[in-house]
C-alpha atoms as one frame of an Amber mdcrd trajectory, in Angstrom:
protein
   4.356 -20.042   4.369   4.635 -16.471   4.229   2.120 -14.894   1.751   2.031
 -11.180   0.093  -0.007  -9.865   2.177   1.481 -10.722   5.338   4.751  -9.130
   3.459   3.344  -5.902   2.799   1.997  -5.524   6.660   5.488  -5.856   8.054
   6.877  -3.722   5.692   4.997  -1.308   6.146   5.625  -1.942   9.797   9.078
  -1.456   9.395   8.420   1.646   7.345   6.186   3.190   9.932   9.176   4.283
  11.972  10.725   6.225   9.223   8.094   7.772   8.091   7.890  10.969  10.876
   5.318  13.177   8.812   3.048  10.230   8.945   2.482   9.691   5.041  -0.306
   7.758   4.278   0.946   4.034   3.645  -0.124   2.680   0.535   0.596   0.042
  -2.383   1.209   3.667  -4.126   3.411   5.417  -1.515   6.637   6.015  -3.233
  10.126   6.157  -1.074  11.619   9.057  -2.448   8.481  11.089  -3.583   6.041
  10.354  -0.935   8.033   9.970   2.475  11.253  11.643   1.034  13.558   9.174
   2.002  17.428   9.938   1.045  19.387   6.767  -0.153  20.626   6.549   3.729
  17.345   5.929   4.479  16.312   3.460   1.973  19.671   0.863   2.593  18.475
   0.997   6.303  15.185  -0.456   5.408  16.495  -2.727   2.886  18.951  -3.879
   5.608  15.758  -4.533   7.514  13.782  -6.325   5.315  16.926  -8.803   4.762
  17.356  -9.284   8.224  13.531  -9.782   8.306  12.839 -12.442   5.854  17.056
 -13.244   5.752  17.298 -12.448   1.571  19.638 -10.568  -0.432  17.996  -8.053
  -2.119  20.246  -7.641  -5.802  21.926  -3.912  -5.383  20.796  -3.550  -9.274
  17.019  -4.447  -8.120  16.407  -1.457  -6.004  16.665   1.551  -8.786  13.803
  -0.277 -10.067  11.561  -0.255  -6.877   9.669   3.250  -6.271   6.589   1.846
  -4.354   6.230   0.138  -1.194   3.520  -2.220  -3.673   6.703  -3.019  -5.911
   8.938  -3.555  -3.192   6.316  -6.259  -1.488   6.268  -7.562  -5.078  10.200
  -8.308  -4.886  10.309  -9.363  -1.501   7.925 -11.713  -1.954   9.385 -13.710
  -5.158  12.641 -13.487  -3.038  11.377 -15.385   0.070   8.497 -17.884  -1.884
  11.289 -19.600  -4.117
């Protein structure tokens, strides 16, 4: 079973390579304060955590999700039905 905390390591794995200023990666790290991602940016990582754990994340979820904390938070209900 996949857990939270294995989550939040591979997303911020997948983060990682978007993130060139190197940004600390934290439960607090937000997407479009913190690493400055444009909405471009943030659909290709979404796309990647779907293909990742294969979930839809609901287009009406994401305004919602500022941290990478609340966006392991999400994931995880998603995948541990």
């Amino acid at each position: 079973m996949t857990d939270r905390a294995t989550i939040y390591a591979r997303i911020i794995d997948l983060i990682e390579p978007l993130n060139p200023k190197g940004v600390a990666l934290t439960e607090a790290t937000t997407f479009a304060g913190d690493l400055e991602m444009d909405s471009l940016t943030v659909m290709d990582l979404v796309a990647s955590m779907e293909d990742e754990w294969d979930i839809v994340m609901p287009l009406n979820m994401l305004p919602d999700l500022e941290t990478i904390g609340q966006v392991a938070d999400a994931v995880t209900k998603l995948v541990v039905k």
